[in-house]
N, C-alpha and C positions, 0 to 999 in steps of 0.2 A: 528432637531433630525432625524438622519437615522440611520436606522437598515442594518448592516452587517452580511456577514454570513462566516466562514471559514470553510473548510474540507479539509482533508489531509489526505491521508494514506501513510504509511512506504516499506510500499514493493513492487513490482514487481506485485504479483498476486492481489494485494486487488484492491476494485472497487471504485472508487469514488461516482456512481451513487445513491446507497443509504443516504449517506449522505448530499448530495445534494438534495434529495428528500427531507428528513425530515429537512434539510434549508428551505426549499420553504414553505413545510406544514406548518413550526411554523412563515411563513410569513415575509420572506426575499426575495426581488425580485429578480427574474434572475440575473440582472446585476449586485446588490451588492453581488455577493456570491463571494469569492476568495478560489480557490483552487489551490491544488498541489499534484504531486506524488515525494516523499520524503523519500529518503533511511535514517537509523540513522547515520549513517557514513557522512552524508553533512549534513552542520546546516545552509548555505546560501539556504531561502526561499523566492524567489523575489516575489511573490502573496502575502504573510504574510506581508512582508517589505511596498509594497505597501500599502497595507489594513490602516495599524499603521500608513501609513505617513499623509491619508485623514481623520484619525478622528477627531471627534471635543468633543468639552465639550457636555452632555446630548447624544451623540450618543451611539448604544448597538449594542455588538461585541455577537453572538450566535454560539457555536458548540455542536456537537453534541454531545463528550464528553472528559471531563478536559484534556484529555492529548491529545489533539488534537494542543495544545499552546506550547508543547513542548514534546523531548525524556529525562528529568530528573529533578527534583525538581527546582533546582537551576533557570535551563534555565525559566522552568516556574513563576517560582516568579518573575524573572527580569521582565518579561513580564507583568504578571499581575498586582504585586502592585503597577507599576505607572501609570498603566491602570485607575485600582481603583482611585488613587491620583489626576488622570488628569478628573474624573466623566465622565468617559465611564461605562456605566453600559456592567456587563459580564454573559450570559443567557447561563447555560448548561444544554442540554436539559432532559439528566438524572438524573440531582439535582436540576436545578432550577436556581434565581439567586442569585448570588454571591454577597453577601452586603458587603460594605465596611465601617466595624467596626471589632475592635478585633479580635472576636469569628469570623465572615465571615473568615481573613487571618488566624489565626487557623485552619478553616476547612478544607483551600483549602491544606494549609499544609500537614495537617494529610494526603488529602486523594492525590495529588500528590503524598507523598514519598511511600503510602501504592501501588498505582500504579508502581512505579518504582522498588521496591521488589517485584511484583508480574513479571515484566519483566525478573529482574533478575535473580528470580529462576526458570522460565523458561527458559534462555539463560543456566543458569548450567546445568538443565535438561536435553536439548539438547544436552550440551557437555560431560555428562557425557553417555549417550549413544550412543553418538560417538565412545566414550573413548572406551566403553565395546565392542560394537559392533567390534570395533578394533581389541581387545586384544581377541575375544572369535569365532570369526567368519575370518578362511585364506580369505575368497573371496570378503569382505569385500570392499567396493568400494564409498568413496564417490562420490557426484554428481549423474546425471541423469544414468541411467541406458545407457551403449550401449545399438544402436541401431541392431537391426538383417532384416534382411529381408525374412521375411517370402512369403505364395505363394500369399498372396494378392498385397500382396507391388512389387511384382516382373512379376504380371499381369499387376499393375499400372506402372511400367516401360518400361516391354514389348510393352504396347501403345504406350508408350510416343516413343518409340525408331521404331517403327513403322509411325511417322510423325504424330499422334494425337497430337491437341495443350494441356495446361497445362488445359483450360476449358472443352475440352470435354472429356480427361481423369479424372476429376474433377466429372463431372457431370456421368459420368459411374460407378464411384467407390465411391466417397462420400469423398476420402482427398481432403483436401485445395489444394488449388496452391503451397502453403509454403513451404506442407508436400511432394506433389508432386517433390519439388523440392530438398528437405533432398533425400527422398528416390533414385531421380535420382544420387546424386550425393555420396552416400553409396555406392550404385550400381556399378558407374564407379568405384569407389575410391577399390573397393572388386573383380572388374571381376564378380562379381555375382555369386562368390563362397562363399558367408556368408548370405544362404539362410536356414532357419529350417524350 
């Protein structure tokens, strides 16, 4: 019997680390944890794939929580009730475990789809203030904001363009290397006439 541990997050910004952590705390070793960072838009999970392919009968699958096995009801059930079927026991760690009788796949049911309506009325949410913001606001711009270059960012250039490397301009001023390197290349791309 070995204990596995899965985490996954969907987007770009989110962290793995916590969930990871509270893997380890509820006593999954380092080595059995499988993670991944996983947009909704891609359903190939080769950490997850792997994981499913080493189980065995009596083995237990722990995340952190339910929808962590999948982005919508369906996917998830495929998942779990042969999970259940195959006696993998399934440990989530803000419910508990998932038994495998009736009432247990009932539950997971309910509370999967009740997850997946809470996504997607946050997905409408979002889009519907798009929408407004659209229609109500000319200047209206999705994505990140341009960038401008103000007197610090163009202090942080003037270094750089003075023969300071990316690290002691870095440590003079407190941007990254990264940002150092956005800001260099605004700069040239502007003449350094898109300064407020």
């Amino acid at each position: 019997m070995t204990i596995y541990g899965y985490a996954r997050v969907s987007t770009r910004g989110q962290n793995l680390r916590e969930q990871i952590k509270q893997l380890k705390d509820a006593g999954v070793d380092k080595e059995n944890i499988f993670h991944e960072k996983f947009t909704g838009v891609k359903s190939n999970r080769p950490e997850f794939q792997k994981m499913l392919s080493i189980l065995k009968k009596n083995d237990t699958i722990i995340v952190t929580k339910l929808d962590r096995f999948a982005r919508n009801t369906r996917e998830a059930l495929g998942i779990i009730e042969p999970l259940l079927d195959s006696e993998v026991t399934i440990k989530v760690l803000n419910l508990g475990t998932i038994e495998n009788t009736p009432m247990g796949k009932m539950i997971v049911r309910t509370l999967l789809s009740v997850a997946e309506m809470e996504r997607d009325m946050i997905l409408e949410r979002t889009q519907e203030g798009k929408a407004f913001a659209k229609k109500n606001n000319p200047n209206y711009r999705e994505g990140r904001p341009k960038s401008t270059l103000n007197k610090q960012k163009l202090h942080a250039f003037e270094l750089l363009e003075s023969g300071k490397s990316y690290r002691e301009v870095a440590l003079m001023t407190g941007f990254s290397k990264s940002t150092l390197q956005r800001i260099k290349k605004l700069a040239l791309i502007h003449n350094k006439d898109n300064f407020s």
